[in-house]
DRENDREN-301239 format. One line per field, with one value per residue (C-alpha): residue number from 1; residue in one letter; x, y, z. Coordinates in nm, 3 decimals, always signed. Example, Ala and Ser with C-alpha at 12.3 -4.5 7.8 and 13.67 -1.06 7.14 Angstrom:
REM residues 2
num: 1_2;
residuo: a_s;
c1: +1.230_+1.367;
c2: -0.450_-0.106;
c3: +0.780_+0.714;
//
This chain:
REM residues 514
num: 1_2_3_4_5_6_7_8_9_10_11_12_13_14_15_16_17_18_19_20_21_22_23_24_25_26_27_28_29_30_31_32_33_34_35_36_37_38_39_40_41_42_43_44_45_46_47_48_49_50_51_52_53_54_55_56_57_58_59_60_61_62_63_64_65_66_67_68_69_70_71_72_73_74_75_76_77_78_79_80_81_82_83_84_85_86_87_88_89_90_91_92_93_94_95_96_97_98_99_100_101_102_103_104_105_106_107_108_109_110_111_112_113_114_115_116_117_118_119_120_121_122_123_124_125_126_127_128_129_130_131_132_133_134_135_136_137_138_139_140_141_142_143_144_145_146_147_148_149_150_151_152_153_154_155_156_157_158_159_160_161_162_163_164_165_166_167_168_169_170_171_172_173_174_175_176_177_178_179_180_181_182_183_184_185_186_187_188_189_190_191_192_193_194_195_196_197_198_199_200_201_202_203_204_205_206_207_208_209_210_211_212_213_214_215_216_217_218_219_220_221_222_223_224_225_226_227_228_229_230_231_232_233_234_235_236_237_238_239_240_241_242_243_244_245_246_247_248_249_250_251_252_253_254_255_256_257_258_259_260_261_262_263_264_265_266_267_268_269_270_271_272_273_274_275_276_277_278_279_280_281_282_283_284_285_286_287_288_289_290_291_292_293_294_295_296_297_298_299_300_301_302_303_304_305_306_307_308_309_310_311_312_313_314_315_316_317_318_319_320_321_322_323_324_325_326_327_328_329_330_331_332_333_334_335_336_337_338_339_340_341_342_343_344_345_346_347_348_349_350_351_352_353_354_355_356_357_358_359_360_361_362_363_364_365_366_367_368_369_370_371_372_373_374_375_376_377_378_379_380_381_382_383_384_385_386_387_388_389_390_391_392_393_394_395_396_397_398_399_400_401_402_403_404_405_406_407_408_409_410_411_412_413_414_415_416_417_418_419_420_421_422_423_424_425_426_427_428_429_430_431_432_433_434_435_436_437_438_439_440_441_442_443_444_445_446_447_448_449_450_451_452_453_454_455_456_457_458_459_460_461_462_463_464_465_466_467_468_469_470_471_472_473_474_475_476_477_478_479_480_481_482_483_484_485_486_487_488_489_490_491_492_493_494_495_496_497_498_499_500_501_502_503_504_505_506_507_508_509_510_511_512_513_514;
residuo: x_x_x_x_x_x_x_x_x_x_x_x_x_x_x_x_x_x_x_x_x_x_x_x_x_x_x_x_x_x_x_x_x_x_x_x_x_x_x_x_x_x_x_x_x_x_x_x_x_x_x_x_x_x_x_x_x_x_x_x_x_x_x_x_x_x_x_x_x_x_x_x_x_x_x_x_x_x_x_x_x_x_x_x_x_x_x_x_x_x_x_x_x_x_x_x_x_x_x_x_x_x_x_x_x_x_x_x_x_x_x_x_x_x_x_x_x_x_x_x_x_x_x_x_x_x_x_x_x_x_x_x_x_x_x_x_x_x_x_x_x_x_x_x_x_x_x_x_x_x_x_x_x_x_x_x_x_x_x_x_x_x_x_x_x_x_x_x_x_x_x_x_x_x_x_x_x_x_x_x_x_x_x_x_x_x_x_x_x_x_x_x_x_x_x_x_x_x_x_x_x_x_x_x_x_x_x_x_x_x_x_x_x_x_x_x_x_x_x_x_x_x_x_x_x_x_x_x_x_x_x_x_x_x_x_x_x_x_x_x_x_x_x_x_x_x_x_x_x_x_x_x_x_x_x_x_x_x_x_x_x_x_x_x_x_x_x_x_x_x_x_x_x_x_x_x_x_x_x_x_x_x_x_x_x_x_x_x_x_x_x_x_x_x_x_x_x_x_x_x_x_x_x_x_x_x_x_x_x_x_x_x_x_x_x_x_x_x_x_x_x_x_x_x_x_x_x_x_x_x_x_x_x_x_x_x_x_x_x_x_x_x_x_x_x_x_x_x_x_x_x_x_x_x_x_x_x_x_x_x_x_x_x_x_x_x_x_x_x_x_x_x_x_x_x_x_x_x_x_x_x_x_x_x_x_x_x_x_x_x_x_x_x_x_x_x_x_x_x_x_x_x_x_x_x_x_x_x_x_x_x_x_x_x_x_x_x_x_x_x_x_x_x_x_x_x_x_x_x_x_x_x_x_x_x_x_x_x_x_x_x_x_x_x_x_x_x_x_x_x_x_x_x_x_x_x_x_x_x_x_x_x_x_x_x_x_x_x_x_x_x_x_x_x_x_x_x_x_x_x_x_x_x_x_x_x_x_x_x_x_x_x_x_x_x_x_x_x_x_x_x_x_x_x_x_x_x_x_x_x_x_x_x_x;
c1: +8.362_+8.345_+8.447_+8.708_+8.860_+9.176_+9.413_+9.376_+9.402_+9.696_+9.864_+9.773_+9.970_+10.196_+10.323_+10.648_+10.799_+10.671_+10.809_+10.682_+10.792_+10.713_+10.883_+10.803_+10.516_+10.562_+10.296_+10.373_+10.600_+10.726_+10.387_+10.321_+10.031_+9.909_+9.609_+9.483_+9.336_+8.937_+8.965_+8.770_+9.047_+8.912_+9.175_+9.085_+9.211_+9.141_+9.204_+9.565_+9.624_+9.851_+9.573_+9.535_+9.938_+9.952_+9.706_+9.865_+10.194_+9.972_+9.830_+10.165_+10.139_+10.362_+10.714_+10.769_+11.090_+11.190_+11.047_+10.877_+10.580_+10.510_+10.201_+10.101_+10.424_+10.671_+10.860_+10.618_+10.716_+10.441_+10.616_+10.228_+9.884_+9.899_+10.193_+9.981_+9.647_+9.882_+9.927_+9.589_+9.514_+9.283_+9.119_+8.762_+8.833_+8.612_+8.641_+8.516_+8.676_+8.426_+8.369_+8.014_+7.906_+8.034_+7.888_+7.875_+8.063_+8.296_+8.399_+8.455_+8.650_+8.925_+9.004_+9.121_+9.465_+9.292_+8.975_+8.766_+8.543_+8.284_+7.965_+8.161_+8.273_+7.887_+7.805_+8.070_+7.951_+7.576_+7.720_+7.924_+7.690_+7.389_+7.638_+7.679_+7.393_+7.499_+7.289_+7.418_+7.310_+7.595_+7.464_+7.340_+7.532_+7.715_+7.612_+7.234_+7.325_+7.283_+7.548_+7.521_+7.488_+7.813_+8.002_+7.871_+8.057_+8.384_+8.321_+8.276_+8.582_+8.716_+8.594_+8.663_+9.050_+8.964_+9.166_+9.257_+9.288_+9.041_+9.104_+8.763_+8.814_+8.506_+8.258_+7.937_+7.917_+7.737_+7.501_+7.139_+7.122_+6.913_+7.228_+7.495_+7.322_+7.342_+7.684_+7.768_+7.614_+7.859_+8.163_+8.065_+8.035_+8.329_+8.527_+8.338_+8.498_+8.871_+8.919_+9.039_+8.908_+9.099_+8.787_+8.866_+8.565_+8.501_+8.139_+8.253_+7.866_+7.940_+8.314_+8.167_+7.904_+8.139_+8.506_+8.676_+8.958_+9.082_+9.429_+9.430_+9.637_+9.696_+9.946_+10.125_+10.186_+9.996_+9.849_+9.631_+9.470_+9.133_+8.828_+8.574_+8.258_+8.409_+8.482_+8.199_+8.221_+8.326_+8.580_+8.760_+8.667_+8.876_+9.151_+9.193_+9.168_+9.352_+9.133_+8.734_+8.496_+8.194_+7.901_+7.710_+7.464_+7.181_+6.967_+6.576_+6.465_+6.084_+6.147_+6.062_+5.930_+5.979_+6.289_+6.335_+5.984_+6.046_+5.741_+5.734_+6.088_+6.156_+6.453_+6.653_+7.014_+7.323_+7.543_+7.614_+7.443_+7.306_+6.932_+6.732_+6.451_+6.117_+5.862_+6.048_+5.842_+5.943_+5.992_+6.243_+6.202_+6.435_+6.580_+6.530_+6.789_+6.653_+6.858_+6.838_+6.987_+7.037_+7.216_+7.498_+7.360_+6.979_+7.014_+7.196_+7.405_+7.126_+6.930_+7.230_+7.239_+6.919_+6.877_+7.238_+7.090_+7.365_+7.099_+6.761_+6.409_+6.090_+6.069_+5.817_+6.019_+6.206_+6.142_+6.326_+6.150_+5.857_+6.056_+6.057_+6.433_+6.393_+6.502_+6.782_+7.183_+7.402_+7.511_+7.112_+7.049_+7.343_+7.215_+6.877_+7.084_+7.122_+7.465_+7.559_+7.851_+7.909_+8.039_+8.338_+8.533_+8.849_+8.715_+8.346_+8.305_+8.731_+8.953_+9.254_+9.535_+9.383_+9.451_+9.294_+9.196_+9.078_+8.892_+8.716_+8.629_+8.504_+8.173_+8.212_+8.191_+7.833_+7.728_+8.084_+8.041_+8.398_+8.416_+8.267_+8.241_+8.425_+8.712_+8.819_+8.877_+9.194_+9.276_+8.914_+8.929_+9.223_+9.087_+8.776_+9.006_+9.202_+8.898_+8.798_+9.096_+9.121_+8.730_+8.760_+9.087_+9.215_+9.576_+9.724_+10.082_+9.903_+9.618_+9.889_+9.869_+9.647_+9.364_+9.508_+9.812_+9.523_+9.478_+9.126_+9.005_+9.161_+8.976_+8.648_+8.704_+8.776_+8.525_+8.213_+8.385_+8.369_+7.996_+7.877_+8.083_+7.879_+7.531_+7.315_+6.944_+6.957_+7.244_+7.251_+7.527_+7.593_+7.837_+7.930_+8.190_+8.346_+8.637_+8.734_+8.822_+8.607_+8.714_+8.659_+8.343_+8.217_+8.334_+8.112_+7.826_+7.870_+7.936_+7.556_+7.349_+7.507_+7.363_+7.069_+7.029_+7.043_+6.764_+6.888_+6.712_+6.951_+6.913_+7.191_+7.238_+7.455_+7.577_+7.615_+7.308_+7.445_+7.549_+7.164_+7.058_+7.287_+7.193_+6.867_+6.477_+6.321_+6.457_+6.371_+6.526_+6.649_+6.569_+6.580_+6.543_+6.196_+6.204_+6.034_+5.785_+6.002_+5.938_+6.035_+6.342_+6.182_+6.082_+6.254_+6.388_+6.697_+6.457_+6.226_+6.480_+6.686_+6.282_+6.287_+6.654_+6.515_+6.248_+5.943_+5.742_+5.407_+5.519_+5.557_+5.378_+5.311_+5.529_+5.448_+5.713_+5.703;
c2: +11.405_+11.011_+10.892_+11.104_+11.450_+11.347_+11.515_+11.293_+10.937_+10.798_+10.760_+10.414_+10.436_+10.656_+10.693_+10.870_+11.012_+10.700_+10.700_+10.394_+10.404_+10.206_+10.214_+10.536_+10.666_+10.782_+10.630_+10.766_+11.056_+11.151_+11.066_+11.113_+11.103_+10.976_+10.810_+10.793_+10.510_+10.554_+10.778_+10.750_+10.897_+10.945_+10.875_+11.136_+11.169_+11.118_+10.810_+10.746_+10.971_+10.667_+10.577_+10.216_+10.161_+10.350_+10.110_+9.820_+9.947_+9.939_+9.592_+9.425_+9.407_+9.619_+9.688_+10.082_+10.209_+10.435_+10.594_+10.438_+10.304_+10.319_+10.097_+10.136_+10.291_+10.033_+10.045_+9.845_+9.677_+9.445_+9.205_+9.045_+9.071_+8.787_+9.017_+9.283_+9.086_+8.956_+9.310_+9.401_+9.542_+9.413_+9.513_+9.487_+9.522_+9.725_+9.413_+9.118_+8.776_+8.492_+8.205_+8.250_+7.816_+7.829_+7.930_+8.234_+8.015_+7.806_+8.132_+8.327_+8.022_+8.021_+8.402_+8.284_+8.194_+7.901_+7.846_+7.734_+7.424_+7.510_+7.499_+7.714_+7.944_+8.014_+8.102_+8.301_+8.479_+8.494_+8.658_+8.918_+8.977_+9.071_+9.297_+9.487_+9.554_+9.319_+9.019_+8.714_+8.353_+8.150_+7.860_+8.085_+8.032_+8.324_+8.300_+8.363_+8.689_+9.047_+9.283_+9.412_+9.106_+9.000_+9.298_+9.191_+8.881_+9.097_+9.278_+9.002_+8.824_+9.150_+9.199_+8.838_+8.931_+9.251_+9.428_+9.797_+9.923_+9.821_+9.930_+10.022_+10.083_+10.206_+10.035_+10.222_+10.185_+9.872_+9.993_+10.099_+10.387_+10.235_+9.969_+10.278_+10.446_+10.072_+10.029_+10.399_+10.290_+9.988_+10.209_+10.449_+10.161_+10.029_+10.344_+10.409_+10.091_+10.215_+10.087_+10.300_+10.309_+10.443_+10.513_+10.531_+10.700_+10.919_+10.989_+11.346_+11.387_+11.087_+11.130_+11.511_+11.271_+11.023_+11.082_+11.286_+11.360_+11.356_+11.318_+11.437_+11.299_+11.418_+11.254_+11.045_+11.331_+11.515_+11.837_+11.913_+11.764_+11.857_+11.849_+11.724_+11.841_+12.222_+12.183_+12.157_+11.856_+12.096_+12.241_+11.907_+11.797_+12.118_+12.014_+11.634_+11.810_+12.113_+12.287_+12.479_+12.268_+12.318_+12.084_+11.962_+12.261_+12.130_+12.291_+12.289_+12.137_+12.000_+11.612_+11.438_+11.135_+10.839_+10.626_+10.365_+10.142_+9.861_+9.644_+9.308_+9.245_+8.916_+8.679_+8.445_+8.554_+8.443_+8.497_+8.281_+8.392_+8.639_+8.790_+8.722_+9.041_+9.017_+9.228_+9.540_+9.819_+10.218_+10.445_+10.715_+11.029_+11.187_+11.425_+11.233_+11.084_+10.795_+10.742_+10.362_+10.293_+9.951_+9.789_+9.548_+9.236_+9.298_+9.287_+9.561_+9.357_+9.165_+9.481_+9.647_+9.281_+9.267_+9.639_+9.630_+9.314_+9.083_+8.875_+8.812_+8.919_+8.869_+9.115_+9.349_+9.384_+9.613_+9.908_+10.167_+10.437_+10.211_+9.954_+9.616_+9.510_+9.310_+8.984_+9.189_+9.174_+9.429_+9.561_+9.590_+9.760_+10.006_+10.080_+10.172_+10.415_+10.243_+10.264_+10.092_+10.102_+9.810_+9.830_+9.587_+9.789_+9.604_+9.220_+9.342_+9.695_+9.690_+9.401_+9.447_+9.345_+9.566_+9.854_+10.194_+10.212_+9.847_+9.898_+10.192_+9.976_+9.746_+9.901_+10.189_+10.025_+10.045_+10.383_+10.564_+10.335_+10.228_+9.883_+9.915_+9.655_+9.418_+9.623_+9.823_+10.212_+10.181_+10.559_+10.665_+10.427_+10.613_+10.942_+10.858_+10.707_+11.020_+11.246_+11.002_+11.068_+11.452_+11.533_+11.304_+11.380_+11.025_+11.043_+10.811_+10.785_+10.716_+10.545_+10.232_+10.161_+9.829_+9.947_+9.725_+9.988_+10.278_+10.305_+10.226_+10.608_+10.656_+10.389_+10.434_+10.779_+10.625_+10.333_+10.612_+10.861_+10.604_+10.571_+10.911_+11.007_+10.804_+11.029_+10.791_+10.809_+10.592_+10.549_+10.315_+10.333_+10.079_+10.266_+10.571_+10.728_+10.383_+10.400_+10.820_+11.113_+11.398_+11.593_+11.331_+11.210_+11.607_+11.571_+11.245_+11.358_+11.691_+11.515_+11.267_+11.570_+11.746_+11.419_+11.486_+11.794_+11.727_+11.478_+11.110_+10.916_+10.828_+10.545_+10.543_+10.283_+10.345_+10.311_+10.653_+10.811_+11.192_+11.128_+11.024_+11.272_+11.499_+11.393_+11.236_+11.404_+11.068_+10.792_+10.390_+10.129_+9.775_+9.515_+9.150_+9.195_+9.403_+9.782_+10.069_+10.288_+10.555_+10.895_+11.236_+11.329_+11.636_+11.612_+11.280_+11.188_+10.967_+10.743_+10.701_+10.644_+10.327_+10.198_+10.178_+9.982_+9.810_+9.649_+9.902_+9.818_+9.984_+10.334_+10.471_+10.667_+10.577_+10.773_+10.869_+10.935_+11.256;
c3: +12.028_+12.039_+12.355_+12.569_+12.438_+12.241_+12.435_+12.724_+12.545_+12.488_+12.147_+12.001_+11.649_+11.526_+11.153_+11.124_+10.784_+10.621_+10.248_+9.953_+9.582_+9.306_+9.025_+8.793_+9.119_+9.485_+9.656_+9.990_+10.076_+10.409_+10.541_+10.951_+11.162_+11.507_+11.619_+11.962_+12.165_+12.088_+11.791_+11.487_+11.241_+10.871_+10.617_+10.294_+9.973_+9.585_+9.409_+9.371_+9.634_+9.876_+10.077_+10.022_+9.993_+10.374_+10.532_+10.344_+10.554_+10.872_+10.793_+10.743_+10.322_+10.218_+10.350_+10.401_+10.217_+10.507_+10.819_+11.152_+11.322_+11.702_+11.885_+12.201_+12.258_+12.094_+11.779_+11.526_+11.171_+11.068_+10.792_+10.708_+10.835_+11.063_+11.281_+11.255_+11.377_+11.660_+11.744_+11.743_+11.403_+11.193_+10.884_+10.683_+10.260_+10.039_+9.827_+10.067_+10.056_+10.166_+10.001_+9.883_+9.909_+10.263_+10.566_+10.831_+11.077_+10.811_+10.672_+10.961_+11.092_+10.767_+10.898_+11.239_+11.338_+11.586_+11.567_+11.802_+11.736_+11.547_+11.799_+12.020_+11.775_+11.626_+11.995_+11.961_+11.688_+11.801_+12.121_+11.957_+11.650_+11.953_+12.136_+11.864_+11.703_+11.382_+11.407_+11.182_+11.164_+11.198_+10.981_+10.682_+10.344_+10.256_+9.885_+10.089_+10.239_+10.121_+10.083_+10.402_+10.594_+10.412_+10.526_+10.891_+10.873_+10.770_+11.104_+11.359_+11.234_+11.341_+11.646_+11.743_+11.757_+12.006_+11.806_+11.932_+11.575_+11.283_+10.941_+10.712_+10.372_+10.207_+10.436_+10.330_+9.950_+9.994_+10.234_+10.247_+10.454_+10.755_+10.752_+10.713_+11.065_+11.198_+11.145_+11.239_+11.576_+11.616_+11.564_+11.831_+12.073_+11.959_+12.015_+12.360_+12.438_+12.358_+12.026_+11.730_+11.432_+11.068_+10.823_+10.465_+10.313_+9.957_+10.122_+10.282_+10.488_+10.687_+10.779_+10.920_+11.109_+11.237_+11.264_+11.519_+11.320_+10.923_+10.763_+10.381_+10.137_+9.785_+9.534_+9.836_+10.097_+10.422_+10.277_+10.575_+10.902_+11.034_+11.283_+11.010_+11.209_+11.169_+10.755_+10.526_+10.290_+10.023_+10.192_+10.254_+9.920_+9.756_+10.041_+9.851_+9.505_+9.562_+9.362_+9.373_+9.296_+9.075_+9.128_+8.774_+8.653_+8.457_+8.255_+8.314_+7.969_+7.876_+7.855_+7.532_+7.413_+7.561_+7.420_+7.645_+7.779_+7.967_+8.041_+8.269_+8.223_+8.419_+8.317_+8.509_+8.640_+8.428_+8.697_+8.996_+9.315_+9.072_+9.080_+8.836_+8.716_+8.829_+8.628_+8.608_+8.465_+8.389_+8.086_+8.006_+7.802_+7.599_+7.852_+8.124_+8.399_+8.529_+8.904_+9.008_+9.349_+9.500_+9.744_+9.518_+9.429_+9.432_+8.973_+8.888_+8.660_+8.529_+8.471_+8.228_+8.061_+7.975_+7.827_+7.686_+7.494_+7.614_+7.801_+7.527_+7.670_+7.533_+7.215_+7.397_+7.712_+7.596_+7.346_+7.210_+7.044_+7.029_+6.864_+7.013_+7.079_+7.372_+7.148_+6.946_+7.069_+7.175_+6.796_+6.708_+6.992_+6.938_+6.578_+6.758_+6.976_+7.292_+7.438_+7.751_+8.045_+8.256_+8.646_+8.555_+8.373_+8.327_+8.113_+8.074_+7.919_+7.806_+7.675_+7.923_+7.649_+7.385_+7.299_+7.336_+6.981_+6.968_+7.284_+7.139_+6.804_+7.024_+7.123_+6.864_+6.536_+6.485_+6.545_+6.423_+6.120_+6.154_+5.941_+5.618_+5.305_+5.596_+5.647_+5.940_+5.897_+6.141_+6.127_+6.213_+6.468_+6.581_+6.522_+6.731_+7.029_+7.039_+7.080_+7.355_+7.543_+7.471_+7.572_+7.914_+7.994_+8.002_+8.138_+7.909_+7.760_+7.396_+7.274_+7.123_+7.570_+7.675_+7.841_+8.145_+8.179_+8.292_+8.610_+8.722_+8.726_+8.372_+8.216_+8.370_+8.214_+7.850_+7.851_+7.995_+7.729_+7.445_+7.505_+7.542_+7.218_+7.016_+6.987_+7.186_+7.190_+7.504_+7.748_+8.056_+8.271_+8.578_+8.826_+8.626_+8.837_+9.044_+9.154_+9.030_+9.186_+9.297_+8.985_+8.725_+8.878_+8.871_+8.499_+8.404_+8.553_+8.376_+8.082_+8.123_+8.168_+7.901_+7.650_+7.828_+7.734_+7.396_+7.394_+7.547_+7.758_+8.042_+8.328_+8.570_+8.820_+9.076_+9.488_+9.521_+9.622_+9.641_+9.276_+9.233_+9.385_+9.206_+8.845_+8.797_+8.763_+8.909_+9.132_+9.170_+9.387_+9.270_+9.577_+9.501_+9.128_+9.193_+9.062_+9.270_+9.064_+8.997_+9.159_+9.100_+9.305_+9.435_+9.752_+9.857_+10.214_+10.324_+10.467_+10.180_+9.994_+10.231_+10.249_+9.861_+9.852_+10.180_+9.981_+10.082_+9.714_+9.896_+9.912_+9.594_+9.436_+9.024_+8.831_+8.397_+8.172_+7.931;
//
């Protein structure tokens, strides 16, 4: 147990029958719990289960429609963050907002209420940053820093308000896992000092590591509490879906030939504070899953670019069943059999005022031959849409909706559906299951080892290193637009594997396709 048994701190916040409806969805219903001074408290549930619009209540951004709040034993109705920072809450986003052309010290500076002058306050920050374990260089520019680093500015803002609550949504999914165990350290020391923390986290392994206690939400209301450390992550995983679980089977196939060879791919980011490739080498067979981890920001984005053939590479840089197509666009590449997924689904991989059948002519015109002699076949457009949304379950009111009306985990589903329904020879995928729930995510990944298994070559690049794990015959890291040899997943350790997204080019050991 992190710091004293629970039953002898006092109650720091208390949530009372706390109800929130928007129009046509419940978000939150009837919804208490306590936390106590000191206690890490995990928050679980699916996505769209109310926990983002509950802390949103805590943090002062949304008004609750009924029920009560108690801190530090007085009645307590934030009406915006500032009254709930004044209280002693504060709050690091899964989405980070720092001005990237600014500094450590600037930026941490335009999240205070007064700030100090600015010498004082980047002492301030040195001295906080080395009592924590998160060292930071007040006079970097943000746009400099990795992911990590930029999440360690989130945290000493923080901690510069002593606040006796902080808020972490999704804190690890940028994280390499050396930098998860370092900021796992800082929360311990934090909540040995008294402070409470509410942890928002889909990564089940470290919630059982860290947190003391876990509320469970599903569709808006308390289905269970528990002592994570006594459930196993399945167990509270079937608790947020309210249903078993089966994890992906795969089946044990000889691997092909190779279908995707990528040889001393280097090309210059398109992206601002992007990262440009530097002689990225591997191959895929036909039947392989190819698992490439990476801390954000170290060329993911430039990586599915430059293979989906939205960014041009010298012709031999990229092959596809020997063929050079590393000067072809996106439509040549398709007709080769290379279909591709983007992280950002909502502007990048759909067109958010489209529709569902537009969206899915969008990318699908090629290979499902759906314009011929210049004209669009509109009801096999249709046709095709509808099979989308029947074999990936896309909860959708009809495929006439704008893919903007989906939630997020609906149109991941229909934009990694449209893809995989399209017989590829190659698939790459940048995030596959962002931002869905435990069942859908179990479905996708079903769903890529199934086109596996009939003979694509398949490169996944993704945060998630369980779903790596989970998927993929051999494994490479992306750090600072260099590629790991990729090695068989077989046999690998945590550690070898937060050395490879670390930067640790050294250790691998060469890796041949086929």
């Amino acid at each position: 147990m992190t710091g004293t048994d629970k039953t002898t701190r006092p109650e720091l916040l208390a949530v009372q029958g706390v109800t929130k409806a928007y129009p046509g969805v419940v978000a939150n219903s009837d919804v208490s719990f306590a936390i106590a001074e000191g206690e890490v408290h995990a928050l679980l549930g699916e996505n769209g289960a109310g926990k983002s619009t509950l802390v949103k209540m805590i943090y002062g951004l949304v008004k609750p429609d009924s029920g009560s709040m108690r801190f530090r034993g007085k009645p307590y109705q934030p009406t915006e963050p500032k009254a709930a920072r004044a209280a002693g809450v504060a709050m690091v986003f899964q989405h980070f907002s720092l001005f990237e052309a600014l500094t450590v010290a600037e930026n941490v500076a335009l999240g205070m209420e007064n700030p100090p002058p600015m010498r004082e306050l980047a002492s301030r920050i040195q001295k906080v940053s080395a009592e924590y374990g998160l060292p930071l260089d007040p006079g970097r520019i943000v746009g400099d820093l990795s992911a990590g680093e930029r999440q360690r500015v989130e945290i000493i803002r923080c901690l510069l308000q002593n606040p006796k609550l902080l808020i972490m949504d999704e804190p690890t999914s940028v994280l390499t896992p050396q930098e998860v165990e370092i900021l796992f350290k800082t929360l311990r020391q934090l909540s040995a000092e008294g402070t409470a923390i509410l942890y928002i986290s889909h990564k089940l392994e470290e919630i059982r590591a860290l947190c003391d206690e876990a509320t469970i939400l599903r569709r808006g209301k308390v289905v269970a509490t528990c002592t994570p450390r006594d459930r196993s992550a399945r167990e509270m995983a079937e608790l947020m879906v309210g249903a078993t679980l089966t994890p992906p089977a795969r089946a044990a196939l000889p691997k092909g030939d190779v279908a995707l060879e990528v040889t001393g791919l280097s090309v210059a980011s398109p992206i601002p504070f992007g990262m440009g490739l530097k002689d990225v080498n591997f191959r895929v067979a036909r039947g392989e899953v190819l698992g490439i981890a990476g801390v954000a920001g170290n060329g993911q984005d430039e990586l599915l670019l430059a293979l989906s053939g939205e960014l041009r590479t010298p012709p031999d840089a990229v092959k596809i069943d020997g063929r050079a197509m590393g000067a072809a666009g996106p439509n040549a590449r398709r007709a080769a059999g290379l279909v591709s997924a983007p992280e950002e689904r909502l502007g990048h991989a759909a067109a958010p005022d489209m529709t569902l059948v537009e969206n899915a002519l969008l990318s699908g015109a090629v290979r499902k031959a759906l314009v011929r002699n210049g004209f669009i076949d509109w009801a096999g457009t249709g046709r095709f849409a509808a099979e989308i949304v029947k074999d990936f379950d896309v909860r959708t009111p009809g495929t006439h909706v704008a893919a903007r009306a989906l939630s997020g985990g609906n149109l991941q589903k229909f934009v990694v559906g449209r893809e995989l329904s399209q017989a590829p020879t190659v698939i790459v995928i940048n995030q596959p299951t962002w931002g869905v729930d435990a069942a859908a995510a179990a479905a996708i990944r079903q769903a890529i080892l199934d086109r596996a298994a009939e003979g694509a070559a398949v490169v996944v690049i993704s945060q998630d290193l369980d779903e790596l794990l989970e998927i993929s015959d051999n494994f490479a890291a992306l750090n600072a637009g260099r590629l790991t040899n990729p090695r068989p997943v077989e046999g690998l350790t945590v550690d070898e594997i937060g050395l490879m997204m670390g930067g640790a080019h050294g250790m691998e050991v060469a890796h041949h396709a086929g």
